[in-house]
C-alpha positions in Angstrom: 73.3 132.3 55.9 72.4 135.9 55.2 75.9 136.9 54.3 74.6 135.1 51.0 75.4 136.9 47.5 71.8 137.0 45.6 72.9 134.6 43.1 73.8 132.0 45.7 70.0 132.2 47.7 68.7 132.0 44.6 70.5 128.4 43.6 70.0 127.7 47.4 66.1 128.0 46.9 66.1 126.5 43.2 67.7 123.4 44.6 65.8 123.4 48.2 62.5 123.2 45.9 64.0 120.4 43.5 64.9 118.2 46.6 61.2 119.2 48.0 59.2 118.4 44.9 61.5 115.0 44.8 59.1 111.8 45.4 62.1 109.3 44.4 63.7 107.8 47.2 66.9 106.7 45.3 67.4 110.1 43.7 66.7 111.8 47.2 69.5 109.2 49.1 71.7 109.6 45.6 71.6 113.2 46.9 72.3 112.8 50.4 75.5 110.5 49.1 76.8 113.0 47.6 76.3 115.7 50.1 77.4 113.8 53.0 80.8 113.4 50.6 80.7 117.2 50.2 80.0 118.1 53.5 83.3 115.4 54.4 85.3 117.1 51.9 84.8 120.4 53.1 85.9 119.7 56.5 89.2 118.0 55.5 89.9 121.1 53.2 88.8 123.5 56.1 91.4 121.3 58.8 94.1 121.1 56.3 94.4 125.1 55.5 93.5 125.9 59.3 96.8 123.9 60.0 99.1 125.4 57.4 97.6 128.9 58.2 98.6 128.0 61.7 101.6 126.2 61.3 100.8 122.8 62.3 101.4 119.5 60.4 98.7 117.7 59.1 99.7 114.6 60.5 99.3 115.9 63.8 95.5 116.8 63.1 
C-alpha cells in the first residue's frame, strides 16, 4: 500500500474513518456486501486478463 498516489490515501483514510465512526450494524454489513462483491469482482477481472495476457481460455480457469 505505499505505492499509493496522495489522492488515493487520502479517500483510503476518509472512508477508513467513515466505516470507524459507523455505530449502524446494517449500514456497516450493507458495506461489507458490497465489498465482498468488489473484492469477487476484482478477482474474476484479474483471472480473466491474466489468461488472455497468457494465452489461456477462460473456460479452462
Amino acid at each position: 500500500m505505499a505505492d499509493l498516489t496522495l489522492s488515493r490515501q487520502f479517500s483510503l483514510e476518509s472512508h477508513s474513518r467513515a466505516i470507524d465512526s459507523c455505530d449502524d450494524v446494517a449500514e456497516l454489513r450493507r458495506v461489507a456486501k458490497t465489498l465482498l462483491s468488489a473484492w469477487h469482482l476484482q478477482a474474476d477481472m484479474t483471472r480473466h486478463y491474466g489468461a488472455q495476457a497468457m494465452g489461456i481460455a477462460r473456460a479452462a480457469l
